[in-house]
C-alpha positions in Angstrom: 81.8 -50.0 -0.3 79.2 -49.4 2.2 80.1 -46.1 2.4 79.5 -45.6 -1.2 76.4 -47.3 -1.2 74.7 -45.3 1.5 76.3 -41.7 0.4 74.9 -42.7 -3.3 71.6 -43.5 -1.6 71.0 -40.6 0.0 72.4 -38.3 -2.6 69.7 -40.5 -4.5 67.2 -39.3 -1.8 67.5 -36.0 -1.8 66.1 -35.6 -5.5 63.2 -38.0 -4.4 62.8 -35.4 -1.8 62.8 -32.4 -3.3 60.6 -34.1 -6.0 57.8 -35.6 -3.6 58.5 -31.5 -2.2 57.6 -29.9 -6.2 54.7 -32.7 -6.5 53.2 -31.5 -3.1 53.3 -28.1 -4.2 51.7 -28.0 -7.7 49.3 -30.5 -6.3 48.3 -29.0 -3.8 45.5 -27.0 -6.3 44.2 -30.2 -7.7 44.0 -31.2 -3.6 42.0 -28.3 -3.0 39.8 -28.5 -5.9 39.0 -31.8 -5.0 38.2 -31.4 -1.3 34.8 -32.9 -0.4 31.9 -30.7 -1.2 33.5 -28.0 -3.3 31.5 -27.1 -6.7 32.9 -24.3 -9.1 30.3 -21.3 -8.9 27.7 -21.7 -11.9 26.9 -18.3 -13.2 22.9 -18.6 -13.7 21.1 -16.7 -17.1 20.6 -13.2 -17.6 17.8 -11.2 -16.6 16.4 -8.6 -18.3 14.4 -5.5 -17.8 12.2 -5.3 -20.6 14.9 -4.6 -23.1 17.5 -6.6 -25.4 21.3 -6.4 -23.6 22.4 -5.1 -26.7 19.9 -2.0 -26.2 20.5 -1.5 -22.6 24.0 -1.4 -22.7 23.7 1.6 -25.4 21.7 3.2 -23.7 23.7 3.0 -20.7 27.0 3.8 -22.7 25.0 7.3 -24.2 23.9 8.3 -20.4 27.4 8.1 -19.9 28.8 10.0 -23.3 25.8 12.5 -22.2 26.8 13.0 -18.7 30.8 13.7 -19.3 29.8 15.9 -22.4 27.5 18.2 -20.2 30.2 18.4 -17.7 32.7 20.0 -20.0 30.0 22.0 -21.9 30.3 25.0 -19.9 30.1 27.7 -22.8 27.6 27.9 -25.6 30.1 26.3 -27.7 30.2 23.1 -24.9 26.1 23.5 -25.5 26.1 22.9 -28.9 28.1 20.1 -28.8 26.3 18.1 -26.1 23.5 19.2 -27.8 25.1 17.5 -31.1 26.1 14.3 -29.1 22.5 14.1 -28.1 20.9 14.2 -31.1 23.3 11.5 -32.5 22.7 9.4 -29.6 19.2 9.4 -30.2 18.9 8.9 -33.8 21.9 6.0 -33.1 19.2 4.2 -30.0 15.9 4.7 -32.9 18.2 2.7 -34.8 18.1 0.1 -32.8 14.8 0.2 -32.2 13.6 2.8 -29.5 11.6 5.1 -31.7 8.5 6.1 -31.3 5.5 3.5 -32.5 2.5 4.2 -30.9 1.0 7.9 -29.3 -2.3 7.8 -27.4 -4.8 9.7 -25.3 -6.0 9.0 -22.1 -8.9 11.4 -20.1 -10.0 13.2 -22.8 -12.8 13.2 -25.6 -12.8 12.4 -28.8 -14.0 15.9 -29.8 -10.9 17.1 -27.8 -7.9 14.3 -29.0 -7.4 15.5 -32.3 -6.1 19.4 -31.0 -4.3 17.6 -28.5 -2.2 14.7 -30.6 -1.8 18.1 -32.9 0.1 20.2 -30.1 1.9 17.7 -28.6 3.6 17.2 -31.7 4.9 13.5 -31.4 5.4 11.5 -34.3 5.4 7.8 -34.9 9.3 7.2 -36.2 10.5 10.2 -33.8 13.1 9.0 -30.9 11.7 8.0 -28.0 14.9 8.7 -26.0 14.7 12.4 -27.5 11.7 13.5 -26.3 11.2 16.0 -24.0 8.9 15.5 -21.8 8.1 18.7 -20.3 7.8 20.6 -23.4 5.5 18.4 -24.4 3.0 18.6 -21.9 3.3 22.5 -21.8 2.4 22.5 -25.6 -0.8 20.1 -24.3 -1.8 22.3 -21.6 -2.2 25.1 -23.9 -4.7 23.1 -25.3 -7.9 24.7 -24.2 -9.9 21.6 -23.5 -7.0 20.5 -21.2 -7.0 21.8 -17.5 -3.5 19.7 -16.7 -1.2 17.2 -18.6 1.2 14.6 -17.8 3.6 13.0 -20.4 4.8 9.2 -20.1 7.0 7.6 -21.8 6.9 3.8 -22.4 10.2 2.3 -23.4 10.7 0.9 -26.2 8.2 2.6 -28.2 4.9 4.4 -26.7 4.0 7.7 -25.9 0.7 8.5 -24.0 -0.6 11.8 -23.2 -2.7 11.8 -19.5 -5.1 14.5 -19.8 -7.2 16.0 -17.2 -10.5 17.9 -19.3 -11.9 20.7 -18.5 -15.3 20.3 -17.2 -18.1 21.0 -19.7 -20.8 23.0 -18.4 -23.3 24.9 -20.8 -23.6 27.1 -23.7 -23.2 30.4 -23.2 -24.9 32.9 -25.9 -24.3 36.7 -25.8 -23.4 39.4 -28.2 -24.3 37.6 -30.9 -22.0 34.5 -30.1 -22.4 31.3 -29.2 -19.2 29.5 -27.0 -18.9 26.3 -24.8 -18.1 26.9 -21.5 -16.5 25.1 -18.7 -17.4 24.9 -14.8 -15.5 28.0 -14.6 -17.4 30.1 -16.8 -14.4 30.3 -19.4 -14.7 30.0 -23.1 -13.5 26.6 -25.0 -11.8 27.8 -28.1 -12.5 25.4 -30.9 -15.3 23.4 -29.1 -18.6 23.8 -31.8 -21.2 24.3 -30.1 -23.5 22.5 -32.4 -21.7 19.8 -31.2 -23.1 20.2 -27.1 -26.5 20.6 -28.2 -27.9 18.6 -24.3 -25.9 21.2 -23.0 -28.2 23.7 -21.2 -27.9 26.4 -22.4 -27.9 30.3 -20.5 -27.9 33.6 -22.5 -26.5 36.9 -21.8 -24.1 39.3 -20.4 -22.7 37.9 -17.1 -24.5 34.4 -17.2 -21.3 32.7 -17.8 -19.6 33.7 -14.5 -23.3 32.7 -12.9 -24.3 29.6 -14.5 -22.5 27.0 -12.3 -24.3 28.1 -9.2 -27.8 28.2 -11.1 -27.7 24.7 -13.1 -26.4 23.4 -9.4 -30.2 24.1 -8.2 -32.1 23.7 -11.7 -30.6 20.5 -11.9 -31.5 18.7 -8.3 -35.0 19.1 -10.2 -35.4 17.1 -12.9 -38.7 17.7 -14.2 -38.1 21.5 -14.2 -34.6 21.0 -15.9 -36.3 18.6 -18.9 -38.4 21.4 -19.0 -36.0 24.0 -19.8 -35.1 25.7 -22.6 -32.5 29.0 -21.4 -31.8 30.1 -18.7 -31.4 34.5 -19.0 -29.5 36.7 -17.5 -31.4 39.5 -16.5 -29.3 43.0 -16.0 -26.3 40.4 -14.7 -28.6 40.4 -11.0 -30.9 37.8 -11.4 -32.5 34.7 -13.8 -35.1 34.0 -15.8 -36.2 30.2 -16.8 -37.5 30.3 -19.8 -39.3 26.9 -20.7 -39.4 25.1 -23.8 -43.5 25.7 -24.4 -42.5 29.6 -23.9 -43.5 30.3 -20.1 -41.2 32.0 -17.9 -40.3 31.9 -14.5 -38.8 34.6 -12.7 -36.1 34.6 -9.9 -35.5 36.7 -7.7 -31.9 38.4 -7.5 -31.0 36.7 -3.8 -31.9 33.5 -2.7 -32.9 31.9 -5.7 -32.9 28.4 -3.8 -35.6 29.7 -1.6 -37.9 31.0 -4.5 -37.6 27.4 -6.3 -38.7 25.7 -2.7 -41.8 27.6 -3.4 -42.6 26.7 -6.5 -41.7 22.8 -5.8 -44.9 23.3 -3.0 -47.1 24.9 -6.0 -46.2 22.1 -8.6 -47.3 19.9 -5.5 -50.5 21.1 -4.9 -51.3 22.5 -8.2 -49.3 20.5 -10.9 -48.5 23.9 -12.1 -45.6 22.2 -14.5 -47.7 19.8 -16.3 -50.7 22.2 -16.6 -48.5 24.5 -18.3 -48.6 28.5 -17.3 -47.9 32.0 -19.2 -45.2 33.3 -16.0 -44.4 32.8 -12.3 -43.1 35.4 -10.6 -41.1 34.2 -7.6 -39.3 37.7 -6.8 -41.2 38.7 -4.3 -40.7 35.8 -1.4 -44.4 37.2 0.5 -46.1 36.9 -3.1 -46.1 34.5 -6.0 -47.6 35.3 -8.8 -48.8 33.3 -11.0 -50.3 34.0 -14.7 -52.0 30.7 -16.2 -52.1 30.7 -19.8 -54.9 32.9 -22.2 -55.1 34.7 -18.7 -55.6 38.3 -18.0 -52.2 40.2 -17.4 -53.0 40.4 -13.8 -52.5 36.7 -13.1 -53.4 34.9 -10.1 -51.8 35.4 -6.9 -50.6 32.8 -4.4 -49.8 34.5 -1.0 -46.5 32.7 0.4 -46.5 30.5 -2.3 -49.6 28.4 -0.8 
């Protein structure tokens, strides 16, 4: 009976055993998650980079469409599919949103914003993902206000066109025409020029290539260049001022910064610009020659422009 008893006990056991064994097992997760000073990882909000998810992961999905279609588009035929793919891509992205809202200007004039919105040819409702940048700005470059362009785009809907002008300079009559032209001399197509009337302005053949180097001088004077009514181009050598009363003061064909040091020292001594004259002639550096108004046509001489 003993005997039983104990072989009944431990075949008894040995379920208990392998029982406690299974329990130890499976719980030995729920004794791990619960050790001391374990926390499940939190996963913490989303952030965004100026767009909606939904937005950024189509645009994201269309980089990738665009990227294995260009891959494979080898031949013209490959071309005008990835070409196709494109196009839907970016009508499918205005759909949601990234199409073009707002286009603006930034370095140039008003006169000047209007040709340039026209050849840059964006519209408001275009998409913005669509746009090609860099023909763009070379349709804005040939512009003839515009001496360089840059194109940026602002997701998710603005366009804006950074323009550095073309210097303004004077206007330049000759031949019979009148044209703006910049610090270069060249002609501004489609600038009015009744439209730059405090614009000096310098007349004949040749002046334009000339006139930067002669306002430089004219205009470190300010009450000869208030004065001023044209400046001439005489034979394409040499300038004449004429002034807005009708005198005239002649430069000499070298060294014109010279001649107008002399007559600075005669307006000094003489006030010769507010007295008014008929003609200085400041051609010959040993001799000025001055003719006062109502004078005789030989003037008045003024050995080294004492």
């Amino acid at each position: 009976m003993v005997a039983a008893v104990k072989g009944a006990k431990r075949s008894a056991a040995k379920p208990r055993a392998k029982t406690a064994g299974s329990a130890t097992a499976s719980g030995g997760g729920r004794g791990a998650a619960a050790r001391p000073g374990y926390k499940p990882a939190k996963l913490g909000p989303a952030h965004g980079v100026g767009l909606p998810p939904k937005i950024a992961l189509s645009i994201a999905c269309a980089a990738v469409v665009l990227a294995l279609v260009g891959a494979l588009a080898t031949e013209h035929r490959g071309q005008a599919v990835a070409a196709q793919m494109r196009g839907a891509t970016d009508n499918a992205l205005a759909r949601l949103g990234l199409k073009i809202a707002n286009v603006s200007v930034q370095g140039a004039t008003t006169l000047a914003q209007p040709a340039i919105l026209a050849a840059a040819g964006v519209k408001p409702g275009d998409p913005i993902m669509g746009l090609d940048l860099k023909a763009v700005q070379t349709r804005v470059e040939a512009v003839s206000w515009v001496k360089s362009a840059r194109v940026v785009r602002l997701l998710p809907d603005a366009v804006v066109l950074v323009v550095t002008q073309r210097p303004i300079l004077a206007v330049w009559q000759h031949g019979g025409q009148t044209q703006v032209i910049d610090n270069d001399g060249k002609p501004i197509p489609g600038a009015d020029p009744s439209s730059f009337t405090e614009l000096p302005l310098v007349v004949g053949e040749g002046a334009n290539d000339n006139a930067a180097a002669i306002l430089t001088l004219v205009g470190a004077r300010p009450q000869l260049m208030q004065r001023l009514d044209a400046l001439v181009r005489v034979d394409d050598r040499r300038w004449d001022l004429r002034m807005k009363d009708g005198s005239l003061i002649e430069l000499p064909a070298v060294a014109e910064d010279s001649a107008l040091i002399q007559l600075d020292q005669l307006d000094q001594k003489s006030r010769i610009l507010d007295l008014g004259f008929a003609r200085i002639d400041l051609r010959d550096p040993e001799l000025v020659d001055v003719r006062p108004k109502d004078a005789a046509p030989p003037g008045q001489s003024v050995a080294g422009g004492a």
